[in-house]
Residue frames as a rotation matrix with the C-alpha (Angstrom) as fourth column:
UNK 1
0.885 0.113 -0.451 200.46
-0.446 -0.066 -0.893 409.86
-0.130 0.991 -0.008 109.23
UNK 2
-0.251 -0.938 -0.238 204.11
-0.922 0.307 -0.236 408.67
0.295 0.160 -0.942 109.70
UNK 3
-0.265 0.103 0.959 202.91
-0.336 0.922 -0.192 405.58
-0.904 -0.373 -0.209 111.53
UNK 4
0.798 0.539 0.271 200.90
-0.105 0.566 -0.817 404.71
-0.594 0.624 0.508 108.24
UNK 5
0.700 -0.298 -0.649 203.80
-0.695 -0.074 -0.716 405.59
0.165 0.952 -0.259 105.80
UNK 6
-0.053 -0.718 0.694 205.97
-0.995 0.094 0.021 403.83
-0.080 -0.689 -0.720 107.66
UNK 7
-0.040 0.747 0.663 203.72
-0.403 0.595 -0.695 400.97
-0.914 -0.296 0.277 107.18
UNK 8
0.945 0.276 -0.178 203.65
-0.220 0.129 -0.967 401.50
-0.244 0.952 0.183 103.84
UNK 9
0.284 -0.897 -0.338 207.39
-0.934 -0.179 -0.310 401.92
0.217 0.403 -0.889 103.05
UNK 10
-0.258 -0.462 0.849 207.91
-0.707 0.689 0.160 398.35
-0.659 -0.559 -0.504 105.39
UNK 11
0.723 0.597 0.349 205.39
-0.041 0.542 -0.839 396.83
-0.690 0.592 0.416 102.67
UNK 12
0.983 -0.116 -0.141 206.89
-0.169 -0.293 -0.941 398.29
0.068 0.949 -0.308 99.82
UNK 13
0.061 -0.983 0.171 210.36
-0.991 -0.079 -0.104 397.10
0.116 -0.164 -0.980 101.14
UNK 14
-0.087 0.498 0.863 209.22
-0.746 0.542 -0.387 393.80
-0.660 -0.677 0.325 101.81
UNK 15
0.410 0.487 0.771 207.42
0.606 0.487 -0.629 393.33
-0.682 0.725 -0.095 98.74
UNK 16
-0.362 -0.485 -0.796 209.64
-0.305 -0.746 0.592 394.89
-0.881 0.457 0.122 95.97
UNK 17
-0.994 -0.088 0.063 209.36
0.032 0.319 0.947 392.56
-0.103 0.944 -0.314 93.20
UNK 18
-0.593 0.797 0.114 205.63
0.798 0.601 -0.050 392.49
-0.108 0.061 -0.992 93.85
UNK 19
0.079 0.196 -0.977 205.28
0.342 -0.926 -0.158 396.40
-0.936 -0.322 -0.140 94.39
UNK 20
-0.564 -0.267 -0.781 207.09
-0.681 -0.384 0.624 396.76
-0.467 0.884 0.035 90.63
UNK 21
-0.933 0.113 0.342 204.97
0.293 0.790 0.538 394.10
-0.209 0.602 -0.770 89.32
UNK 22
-0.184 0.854 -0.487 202.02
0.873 -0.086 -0.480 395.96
-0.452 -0.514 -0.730 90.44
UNK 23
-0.281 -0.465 -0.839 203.06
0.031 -0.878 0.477 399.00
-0.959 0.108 0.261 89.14
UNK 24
-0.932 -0.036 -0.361 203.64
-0.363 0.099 0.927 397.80
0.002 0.994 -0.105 85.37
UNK 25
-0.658 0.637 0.401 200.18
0.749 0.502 0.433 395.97
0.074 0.585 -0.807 85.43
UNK 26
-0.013 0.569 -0.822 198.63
0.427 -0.740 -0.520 399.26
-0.904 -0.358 -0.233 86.37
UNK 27
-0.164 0.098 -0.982 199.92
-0.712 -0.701 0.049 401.20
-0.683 0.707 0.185 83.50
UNK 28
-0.989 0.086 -0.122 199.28
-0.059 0.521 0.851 398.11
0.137 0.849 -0.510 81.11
UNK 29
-0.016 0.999 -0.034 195.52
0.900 0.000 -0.436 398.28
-0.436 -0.038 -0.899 82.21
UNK 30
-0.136 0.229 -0.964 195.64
0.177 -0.952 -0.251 401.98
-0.975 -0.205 0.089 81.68
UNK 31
-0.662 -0.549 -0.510 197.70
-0.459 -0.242 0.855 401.76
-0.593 0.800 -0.092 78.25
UNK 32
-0.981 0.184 -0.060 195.44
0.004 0.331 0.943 399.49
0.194 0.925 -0.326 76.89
UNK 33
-0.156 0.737 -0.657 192.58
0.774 -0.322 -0.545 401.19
-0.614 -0.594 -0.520 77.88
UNK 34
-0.011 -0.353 -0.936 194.21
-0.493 -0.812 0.312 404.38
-0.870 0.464 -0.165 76.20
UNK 35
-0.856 -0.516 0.033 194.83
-0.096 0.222 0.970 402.10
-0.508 0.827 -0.239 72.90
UNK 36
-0.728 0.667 0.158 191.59
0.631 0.742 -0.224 400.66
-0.267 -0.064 -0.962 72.72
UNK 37
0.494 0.771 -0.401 189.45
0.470 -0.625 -0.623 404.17
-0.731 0.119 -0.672 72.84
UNK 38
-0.239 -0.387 -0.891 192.06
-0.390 -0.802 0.453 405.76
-0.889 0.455 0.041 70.66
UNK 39
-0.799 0.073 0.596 190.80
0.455 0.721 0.522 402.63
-0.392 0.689 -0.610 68.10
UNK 40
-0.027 0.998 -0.050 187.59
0.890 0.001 -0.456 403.35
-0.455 -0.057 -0.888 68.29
UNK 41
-0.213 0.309 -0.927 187.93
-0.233 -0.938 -0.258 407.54
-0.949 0.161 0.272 66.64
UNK 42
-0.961 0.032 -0.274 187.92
-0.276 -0.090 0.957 406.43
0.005 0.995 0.095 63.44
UNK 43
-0.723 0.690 -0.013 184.37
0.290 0.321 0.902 405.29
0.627 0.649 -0.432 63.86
UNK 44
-0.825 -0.068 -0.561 183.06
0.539 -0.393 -0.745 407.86
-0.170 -0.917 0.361 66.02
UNK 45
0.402 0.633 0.661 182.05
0.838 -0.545 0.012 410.21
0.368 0.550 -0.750 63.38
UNK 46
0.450 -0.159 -0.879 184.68
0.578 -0.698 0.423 412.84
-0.681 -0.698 -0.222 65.61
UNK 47
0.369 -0.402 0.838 185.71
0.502 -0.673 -0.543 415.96
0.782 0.621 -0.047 63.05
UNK 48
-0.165 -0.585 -0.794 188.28
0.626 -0.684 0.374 418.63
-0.763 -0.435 0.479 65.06
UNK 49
0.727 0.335 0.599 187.04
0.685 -0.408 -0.603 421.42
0.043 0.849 -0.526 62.86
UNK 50
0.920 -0.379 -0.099 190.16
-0.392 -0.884 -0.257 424.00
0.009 0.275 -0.961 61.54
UNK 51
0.087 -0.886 0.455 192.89
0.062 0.460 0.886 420.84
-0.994 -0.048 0.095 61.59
UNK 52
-0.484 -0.535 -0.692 194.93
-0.646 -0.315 0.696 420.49
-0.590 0.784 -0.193 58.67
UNK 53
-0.980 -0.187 0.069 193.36
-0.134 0.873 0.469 417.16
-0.148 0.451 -0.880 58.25
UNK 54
-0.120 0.991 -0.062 189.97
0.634 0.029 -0.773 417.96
-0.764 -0.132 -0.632 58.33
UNK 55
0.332 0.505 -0.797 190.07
-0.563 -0.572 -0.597 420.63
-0.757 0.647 0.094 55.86
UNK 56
-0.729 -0.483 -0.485 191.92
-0.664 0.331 0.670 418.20
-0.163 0.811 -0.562 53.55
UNK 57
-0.891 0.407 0.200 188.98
0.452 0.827 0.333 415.72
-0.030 0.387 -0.921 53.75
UNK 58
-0.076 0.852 -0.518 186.57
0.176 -0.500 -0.848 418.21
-0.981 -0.156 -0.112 53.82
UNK 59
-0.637 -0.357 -0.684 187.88
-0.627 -0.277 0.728 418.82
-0.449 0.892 -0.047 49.90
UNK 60
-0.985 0.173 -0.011 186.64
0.156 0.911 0.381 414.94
0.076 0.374 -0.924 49.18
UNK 61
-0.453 0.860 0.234 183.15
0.811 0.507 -0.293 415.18
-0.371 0.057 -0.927 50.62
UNK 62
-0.077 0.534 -0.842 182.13
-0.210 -0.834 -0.510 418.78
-0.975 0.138 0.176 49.04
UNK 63
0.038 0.161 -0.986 183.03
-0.939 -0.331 -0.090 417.63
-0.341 0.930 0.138 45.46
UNK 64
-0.640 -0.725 -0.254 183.42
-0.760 0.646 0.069 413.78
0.114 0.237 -0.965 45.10
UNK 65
0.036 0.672 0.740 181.63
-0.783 0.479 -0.397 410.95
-0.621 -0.565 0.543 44.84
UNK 66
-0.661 -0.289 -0.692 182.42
-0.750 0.266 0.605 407.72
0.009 0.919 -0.393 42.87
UNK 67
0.577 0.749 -0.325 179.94
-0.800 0.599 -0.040 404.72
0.165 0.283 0.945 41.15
UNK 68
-0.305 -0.370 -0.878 180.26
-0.655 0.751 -0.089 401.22
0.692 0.547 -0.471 41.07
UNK 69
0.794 0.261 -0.549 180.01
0.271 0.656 0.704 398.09
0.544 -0.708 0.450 43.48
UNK 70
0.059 -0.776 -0.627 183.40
0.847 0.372 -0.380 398.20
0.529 -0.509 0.680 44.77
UNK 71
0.453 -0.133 -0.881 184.63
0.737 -0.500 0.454 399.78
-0.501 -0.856 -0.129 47.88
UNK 72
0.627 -0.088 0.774 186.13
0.463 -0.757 -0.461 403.50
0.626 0.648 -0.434 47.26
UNK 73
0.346 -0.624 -0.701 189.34
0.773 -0.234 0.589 404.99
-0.531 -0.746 0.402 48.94
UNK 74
0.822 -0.364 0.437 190.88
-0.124 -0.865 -0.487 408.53
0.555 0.346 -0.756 48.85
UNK 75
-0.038 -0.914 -0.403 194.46
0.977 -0.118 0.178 408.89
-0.210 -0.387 0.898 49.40
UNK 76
0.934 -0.041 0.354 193.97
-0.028 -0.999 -0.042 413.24
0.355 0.029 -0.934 50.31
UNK 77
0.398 -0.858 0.326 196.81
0.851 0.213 -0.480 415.26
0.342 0.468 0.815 50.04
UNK 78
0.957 0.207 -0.205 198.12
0.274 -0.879 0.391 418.37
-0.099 -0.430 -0.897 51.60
UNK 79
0.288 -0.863 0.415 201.57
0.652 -0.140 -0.745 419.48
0.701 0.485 0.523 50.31
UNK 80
0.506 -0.177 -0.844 203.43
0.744 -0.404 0.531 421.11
-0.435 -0.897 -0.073 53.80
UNK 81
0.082 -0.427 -0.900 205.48
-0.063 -0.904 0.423 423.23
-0.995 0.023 -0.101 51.69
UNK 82
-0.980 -0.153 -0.127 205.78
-0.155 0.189 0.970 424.09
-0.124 0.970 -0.209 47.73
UNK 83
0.096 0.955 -0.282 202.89
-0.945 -0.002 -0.328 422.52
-0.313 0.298 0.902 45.64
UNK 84
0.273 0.032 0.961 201.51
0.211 0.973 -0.092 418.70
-0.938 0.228 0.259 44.89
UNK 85
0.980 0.140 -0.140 202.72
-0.132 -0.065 -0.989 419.86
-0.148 0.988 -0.046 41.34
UNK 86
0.389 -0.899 -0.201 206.21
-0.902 -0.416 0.117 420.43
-0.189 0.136 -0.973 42.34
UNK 87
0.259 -0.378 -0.889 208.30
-0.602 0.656 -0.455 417.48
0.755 0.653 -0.057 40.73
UNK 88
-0.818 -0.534 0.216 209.40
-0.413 0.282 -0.866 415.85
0.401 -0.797 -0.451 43.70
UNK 89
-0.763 0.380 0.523 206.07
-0.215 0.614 -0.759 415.16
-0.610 -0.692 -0.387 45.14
UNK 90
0.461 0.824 -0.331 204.33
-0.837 0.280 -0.470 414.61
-0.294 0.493 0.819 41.97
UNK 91
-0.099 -0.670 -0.736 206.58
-0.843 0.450 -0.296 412.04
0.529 0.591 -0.609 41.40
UNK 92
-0.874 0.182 0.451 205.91
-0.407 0.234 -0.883 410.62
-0.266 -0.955 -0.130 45.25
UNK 93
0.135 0.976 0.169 202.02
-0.630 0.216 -0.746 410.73
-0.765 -0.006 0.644 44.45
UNK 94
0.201 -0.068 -0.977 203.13
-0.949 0.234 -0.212 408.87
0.243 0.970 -0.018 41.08
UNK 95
-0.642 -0.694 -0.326 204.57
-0.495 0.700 -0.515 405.94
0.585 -0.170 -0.793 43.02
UNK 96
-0.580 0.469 0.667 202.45
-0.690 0.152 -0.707 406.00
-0.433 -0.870 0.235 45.44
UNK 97
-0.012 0.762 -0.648 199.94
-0.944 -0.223 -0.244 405.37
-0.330 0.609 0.722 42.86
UNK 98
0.079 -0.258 -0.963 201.60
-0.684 0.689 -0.241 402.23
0.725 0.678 -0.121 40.97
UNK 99
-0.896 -0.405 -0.184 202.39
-0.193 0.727 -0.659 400.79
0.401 -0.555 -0.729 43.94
UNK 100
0.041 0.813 0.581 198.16
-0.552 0.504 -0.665 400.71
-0.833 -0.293 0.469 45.66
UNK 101
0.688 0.647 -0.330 197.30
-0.710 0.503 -0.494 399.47
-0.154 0.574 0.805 42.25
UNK 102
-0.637 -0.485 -0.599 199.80
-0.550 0.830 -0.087 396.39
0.540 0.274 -0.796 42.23
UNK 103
-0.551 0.436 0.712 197.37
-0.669 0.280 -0.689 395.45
-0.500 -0.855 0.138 44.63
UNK 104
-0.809 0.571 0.140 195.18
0.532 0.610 0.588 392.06
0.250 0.550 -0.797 42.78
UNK 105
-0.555 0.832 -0.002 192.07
0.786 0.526 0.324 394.07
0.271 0.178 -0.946 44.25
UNK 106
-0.177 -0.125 -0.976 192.54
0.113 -0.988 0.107 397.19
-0.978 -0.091 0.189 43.28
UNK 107
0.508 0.604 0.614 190.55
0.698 0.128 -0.704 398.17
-0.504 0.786 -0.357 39.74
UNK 108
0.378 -0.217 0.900 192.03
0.501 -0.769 -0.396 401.76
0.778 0.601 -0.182 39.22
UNK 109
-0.045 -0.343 -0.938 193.81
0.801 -0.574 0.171 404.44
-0.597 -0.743 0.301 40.83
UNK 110
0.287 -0.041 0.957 193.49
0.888 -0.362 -0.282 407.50
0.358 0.931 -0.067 39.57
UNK 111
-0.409 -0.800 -0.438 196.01
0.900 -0.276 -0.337 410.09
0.149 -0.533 0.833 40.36
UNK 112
0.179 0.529 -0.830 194.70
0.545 -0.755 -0.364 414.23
-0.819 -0.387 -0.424 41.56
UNK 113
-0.667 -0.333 -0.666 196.40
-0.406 -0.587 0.700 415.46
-0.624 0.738 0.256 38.02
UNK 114
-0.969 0.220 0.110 194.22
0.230 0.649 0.725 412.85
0.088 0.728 -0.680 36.27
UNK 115
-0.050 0.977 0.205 190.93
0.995 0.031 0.096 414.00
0.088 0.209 -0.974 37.93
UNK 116
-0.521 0.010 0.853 191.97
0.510 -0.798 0.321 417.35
0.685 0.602 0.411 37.87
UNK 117
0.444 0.889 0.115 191.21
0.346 -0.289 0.892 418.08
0.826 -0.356 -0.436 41.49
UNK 118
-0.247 -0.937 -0.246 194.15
0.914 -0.141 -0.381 420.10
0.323 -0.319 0.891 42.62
UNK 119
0.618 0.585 0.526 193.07
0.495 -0.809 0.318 423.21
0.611 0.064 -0.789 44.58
UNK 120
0.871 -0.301 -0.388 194.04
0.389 -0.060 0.919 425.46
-0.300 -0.952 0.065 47.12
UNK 121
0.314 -0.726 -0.612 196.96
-0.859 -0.492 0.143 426.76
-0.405 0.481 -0.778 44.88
UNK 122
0.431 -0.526 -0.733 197.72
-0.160 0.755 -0.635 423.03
0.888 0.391 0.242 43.76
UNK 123
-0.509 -0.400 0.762 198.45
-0.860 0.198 -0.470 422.51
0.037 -0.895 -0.445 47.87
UNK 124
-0.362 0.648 0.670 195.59
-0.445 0.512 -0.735 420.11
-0.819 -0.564 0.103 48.31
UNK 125
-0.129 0.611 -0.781 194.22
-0.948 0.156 0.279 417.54
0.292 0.776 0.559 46.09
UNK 126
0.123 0.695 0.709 193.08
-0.647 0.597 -0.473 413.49
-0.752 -0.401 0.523 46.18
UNK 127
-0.922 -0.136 -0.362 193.79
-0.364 0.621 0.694 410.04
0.131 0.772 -0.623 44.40
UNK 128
0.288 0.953 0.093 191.20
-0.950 0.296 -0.095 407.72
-0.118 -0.061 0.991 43.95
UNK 129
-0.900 -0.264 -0.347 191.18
-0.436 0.568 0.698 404.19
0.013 0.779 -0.627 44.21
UNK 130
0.379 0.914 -0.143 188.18
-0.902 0.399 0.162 402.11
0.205 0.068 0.976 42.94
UNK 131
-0.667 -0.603 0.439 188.50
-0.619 0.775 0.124 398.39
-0.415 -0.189 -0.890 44.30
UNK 132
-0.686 0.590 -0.425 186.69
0.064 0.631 0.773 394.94
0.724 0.503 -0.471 42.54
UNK 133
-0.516 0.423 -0.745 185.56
0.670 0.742 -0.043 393.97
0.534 -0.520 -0.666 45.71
UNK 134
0.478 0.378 0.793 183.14
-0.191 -0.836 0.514 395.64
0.857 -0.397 -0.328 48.12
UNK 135
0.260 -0.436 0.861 184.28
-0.724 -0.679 -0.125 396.83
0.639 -0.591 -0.492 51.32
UNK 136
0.910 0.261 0.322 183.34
-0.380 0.836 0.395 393.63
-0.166 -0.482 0.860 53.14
UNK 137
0.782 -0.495 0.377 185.84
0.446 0.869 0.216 391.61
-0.435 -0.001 0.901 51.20
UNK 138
0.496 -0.841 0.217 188.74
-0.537 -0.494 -0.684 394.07
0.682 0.222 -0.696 51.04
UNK 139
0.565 -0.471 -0.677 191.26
0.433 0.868 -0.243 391.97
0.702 -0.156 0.694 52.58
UNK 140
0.776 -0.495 -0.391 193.30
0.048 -0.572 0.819 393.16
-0.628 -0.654 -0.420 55.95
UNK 141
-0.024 -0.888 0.459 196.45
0.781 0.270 0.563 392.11
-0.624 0.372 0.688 54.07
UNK 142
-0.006 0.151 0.989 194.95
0.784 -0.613 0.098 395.04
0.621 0.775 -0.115 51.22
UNK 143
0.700 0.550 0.456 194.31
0.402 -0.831 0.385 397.14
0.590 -0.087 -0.803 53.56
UNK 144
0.667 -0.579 -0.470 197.75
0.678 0.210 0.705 396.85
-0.309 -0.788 0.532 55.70
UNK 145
-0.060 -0.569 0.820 199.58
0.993 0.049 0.107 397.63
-0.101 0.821 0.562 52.09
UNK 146
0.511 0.259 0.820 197.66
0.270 -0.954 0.133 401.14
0.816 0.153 -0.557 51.65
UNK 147
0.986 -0.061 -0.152 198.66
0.117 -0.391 0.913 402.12
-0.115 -0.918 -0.378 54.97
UNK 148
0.248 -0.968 0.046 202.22
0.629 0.197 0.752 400.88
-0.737 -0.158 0.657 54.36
UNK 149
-0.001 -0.313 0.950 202.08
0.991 0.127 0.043 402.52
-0.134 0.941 0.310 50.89
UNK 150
0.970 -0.119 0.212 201.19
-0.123 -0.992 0.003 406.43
0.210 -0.029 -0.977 51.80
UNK 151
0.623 -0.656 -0.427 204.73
0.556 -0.013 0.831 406.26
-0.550 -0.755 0.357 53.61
UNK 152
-0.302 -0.707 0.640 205.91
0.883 0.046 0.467 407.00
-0.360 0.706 0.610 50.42
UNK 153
0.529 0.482 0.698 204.10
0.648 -0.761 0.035 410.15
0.548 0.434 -0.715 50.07
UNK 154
0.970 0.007 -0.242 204.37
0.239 -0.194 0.952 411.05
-0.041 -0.981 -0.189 53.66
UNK 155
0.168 -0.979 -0.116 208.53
0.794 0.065 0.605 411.18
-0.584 -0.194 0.788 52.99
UNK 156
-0.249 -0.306 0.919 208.25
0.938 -0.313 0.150 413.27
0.242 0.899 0.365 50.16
UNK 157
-0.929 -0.256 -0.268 206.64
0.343 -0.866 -0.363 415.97
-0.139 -0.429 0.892 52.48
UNK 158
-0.515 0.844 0.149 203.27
-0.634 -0.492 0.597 415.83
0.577 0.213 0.788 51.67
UNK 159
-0.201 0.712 0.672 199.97
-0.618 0.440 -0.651 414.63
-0.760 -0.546 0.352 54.66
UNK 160
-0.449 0.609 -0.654 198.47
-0.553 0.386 0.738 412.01
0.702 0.693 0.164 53.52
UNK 161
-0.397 0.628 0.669 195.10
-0.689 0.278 -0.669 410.92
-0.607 -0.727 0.322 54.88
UNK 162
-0.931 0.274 -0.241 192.78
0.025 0.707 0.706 408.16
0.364 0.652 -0.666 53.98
UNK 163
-0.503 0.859 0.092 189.38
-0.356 -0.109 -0.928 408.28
-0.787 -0.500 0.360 54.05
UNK 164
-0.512 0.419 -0.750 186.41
-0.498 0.566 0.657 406.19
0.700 0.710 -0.081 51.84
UNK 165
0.446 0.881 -0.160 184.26
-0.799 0.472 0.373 403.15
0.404 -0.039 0.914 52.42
UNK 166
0.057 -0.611 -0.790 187.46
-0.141 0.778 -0.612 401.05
0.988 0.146 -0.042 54.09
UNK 167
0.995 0.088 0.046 187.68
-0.040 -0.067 0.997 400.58
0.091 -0.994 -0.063 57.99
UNK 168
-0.190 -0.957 -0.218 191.56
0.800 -0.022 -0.600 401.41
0.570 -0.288 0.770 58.86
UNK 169
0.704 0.016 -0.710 192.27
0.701 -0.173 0.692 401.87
-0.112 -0.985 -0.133 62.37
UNK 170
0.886 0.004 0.463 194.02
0.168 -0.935 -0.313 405.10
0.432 0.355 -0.829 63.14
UNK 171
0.896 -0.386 0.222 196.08
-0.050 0.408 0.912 403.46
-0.442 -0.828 0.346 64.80
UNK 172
0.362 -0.519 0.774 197.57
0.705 0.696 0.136 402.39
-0.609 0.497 0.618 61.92
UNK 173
0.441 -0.539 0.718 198.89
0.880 0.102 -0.464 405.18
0.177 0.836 0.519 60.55
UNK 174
-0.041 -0.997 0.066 201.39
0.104 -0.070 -0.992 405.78
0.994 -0.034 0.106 62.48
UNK 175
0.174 0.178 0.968 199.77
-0.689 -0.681 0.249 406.42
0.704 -0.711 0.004 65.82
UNK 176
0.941 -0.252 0.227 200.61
-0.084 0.477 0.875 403.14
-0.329 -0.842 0.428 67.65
UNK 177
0.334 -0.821 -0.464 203.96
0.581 0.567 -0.584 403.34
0.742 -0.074 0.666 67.32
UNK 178
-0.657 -0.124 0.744 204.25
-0.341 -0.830 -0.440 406.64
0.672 -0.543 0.503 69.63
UNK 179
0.662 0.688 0.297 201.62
-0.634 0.302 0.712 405.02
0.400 -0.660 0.636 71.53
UNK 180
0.990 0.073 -0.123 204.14
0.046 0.653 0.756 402.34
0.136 -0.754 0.643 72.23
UNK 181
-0.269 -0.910 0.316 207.13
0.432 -0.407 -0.805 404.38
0.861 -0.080 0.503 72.84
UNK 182
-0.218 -0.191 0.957 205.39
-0.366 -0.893 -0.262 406.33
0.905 -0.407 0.125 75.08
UNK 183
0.863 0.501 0.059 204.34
-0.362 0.533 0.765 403.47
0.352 -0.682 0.641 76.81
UNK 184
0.599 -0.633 -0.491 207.66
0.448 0.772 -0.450 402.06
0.664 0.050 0.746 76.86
UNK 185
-0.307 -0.750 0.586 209.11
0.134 -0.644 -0.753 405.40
0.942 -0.153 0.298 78.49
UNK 186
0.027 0.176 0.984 206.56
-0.925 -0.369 0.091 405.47
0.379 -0.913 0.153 81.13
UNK 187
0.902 -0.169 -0.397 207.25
0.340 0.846 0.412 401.59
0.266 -0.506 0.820 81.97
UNK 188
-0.098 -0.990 0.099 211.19
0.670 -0.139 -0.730 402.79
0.736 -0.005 0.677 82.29
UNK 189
-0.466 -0.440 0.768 210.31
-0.288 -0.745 -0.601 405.62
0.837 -0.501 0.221 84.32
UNK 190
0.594 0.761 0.262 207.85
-0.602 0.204 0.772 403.37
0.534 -0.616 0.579 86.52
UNK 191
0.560 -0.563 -0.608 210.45
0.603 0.780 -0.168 400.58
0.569 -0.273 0.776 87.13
UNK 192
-0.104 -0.634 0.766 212.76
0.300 -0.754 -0.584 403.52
0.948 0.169 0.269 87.85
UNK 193
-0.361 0.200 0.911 210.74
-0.657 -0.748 -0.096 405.26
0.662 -0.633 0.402 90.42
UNK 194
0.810 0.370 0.455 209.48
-0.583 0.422 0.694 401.98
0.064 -0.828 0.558 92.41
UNK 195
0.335 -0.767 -0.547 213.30
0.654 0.607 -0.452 400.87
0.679 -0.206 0.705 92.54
UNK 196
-0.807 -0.413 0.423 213.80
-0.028 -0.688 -0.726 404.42
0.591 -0.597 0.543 94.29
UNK 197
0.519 0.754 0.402 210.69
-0.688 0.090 0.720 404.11
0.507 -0.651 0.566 96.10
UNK 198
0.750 -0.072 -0.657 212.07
0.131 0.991 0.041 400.77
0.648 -0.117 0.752 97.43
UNK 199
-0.128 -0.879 -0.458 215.49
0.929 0.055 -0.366 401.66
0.347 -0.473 0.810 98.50
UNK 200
-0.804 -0.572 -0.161 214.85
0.515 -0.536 -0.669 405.19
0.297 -0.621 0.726 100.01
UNK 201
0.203 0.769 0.607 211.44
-0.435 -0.484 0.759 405.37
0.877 -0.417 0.236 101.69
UNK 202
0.512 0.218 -0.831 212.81
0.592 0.612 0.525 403.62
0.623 -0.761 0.184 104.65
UNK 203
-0.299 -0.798 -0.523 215.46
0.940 -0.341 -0.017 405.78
-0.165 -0.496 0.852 105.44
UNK 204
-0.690 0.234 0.686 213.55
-0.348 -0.937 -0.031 409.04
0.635 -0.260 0.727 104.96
UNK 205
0.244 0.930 -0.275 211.09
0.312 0.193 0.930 407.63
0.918 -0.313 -0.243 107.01
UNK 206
0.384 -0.369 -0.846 213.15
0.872 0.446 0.202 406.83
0.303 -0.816 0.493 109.48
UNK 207
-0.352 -0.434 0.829 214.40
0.600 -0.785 -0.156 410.31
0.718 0.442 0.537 108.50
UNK 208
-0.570 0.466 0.676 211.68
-0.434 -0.870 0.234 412.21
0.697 -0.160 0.699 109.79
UNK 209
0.551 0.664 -0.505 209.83
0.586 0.123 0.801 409.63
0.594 -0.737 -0.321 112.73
UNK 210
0.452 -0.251 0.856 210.08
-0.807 -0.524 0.272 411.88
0.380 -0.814 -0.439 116.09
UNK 211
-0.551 -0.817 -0.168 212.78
-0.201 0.326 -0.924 410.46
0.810 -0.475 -0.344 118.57
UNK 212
0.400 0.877 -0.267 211.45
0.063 0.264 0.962 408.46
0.914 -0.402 0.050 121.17
């Protein structure tokens, strides 16, 4: 077994820059592997039954349902502390509001005080928006905005999911950036560990062959 590591360690001394190059395309195969399936949940059909976020869209499909052609989004709500009534985040959900519907292809928004579908003590409730267009031709550029536009909820202290007739990667809200941080930490700790691999697997080898 020492004959082989030995072997190995002469490689991996040898070849450094090629050993760390190796390395990093490993975990970029992995990582974007890992990005790729994590794309894909939103159109699984996967529920996690007793999350916060499941029981908040579970609200939408027991009592909701809207008409028209156009595509339909829910911006659901879940106040972490207090109530969606309390001034502060009814103010949030107020903004939130004005700002989807600057959208050009956005029809209505209608806030969770307006349809009067605050439950749960006023913890949990649901905007609506109604767009012109169907889903099809909801622009990415429309759909980037929404994403960008909960933030403003999201600060104020209250979840906010999205859920409807739109396709928006879960990625997008908020989960690839922590995806690439954490990718970034295990490239740092990969470089790291095959620069110490490099410089001190010869000399424990050498450490531990038997004396001839």
């Amino acid at each position: 077994m020492n004959k082989g590591l030995g072997k190995l360690s002469d490689f991996i001394y040898k070849h450094a820059v090629a050993t760390i190059v190796a390395v990093l395309v490993i975990l970029g195969i992995v990582g974007g592997v890992a990005i790729s399936q994590g794309s894909n949940f939103a159109t699984a059909g996967l529920t996690i039954k007793g999350t916060e976020a499941q029981k908040a869209l579970n609200i939408v499909d027991k009592d909701f349902s809207t008409g028209g052609s156009g595509a339909s989004e829910k911006i659901v709500f879940k106040a972490k502390s207090g109530k969606l009534t309390d001034a502060k985040k009814m103010a949030a959900i107020n903004k939130l509001a004005k700002k989807v519907s600057d959208n050009k292809q956005v029809k209505v928004v209608a806030t969770p005080a307006q349809q009067r579908n605050l439950v749960k003590n006023a913890k949990y409730g649901y905007a609506t928006i109604q767009y012109k267009e169907k889903a099809a031709n909801v622009s990415q550029a429309s759909i980037d905005k929404l994403v960008k536009d909960t933030s403003v909820t999201r600060k104020a202290g209250i979840q906010t999911e999205l859920s409807g007739d739109l396709t928006i990667n879960a990625m997008d809200t908020g989960e690839k950036s922590e995806v690439y941080g954490l990718i970034a930490a295990i490239v740092v700790l990969a470089v790291t560990f095959a620069s110490l691999l490099v410089a001190g697997m010869p000399n424990y080898l050498s450490s531990i062959r038997p004396c001839s």
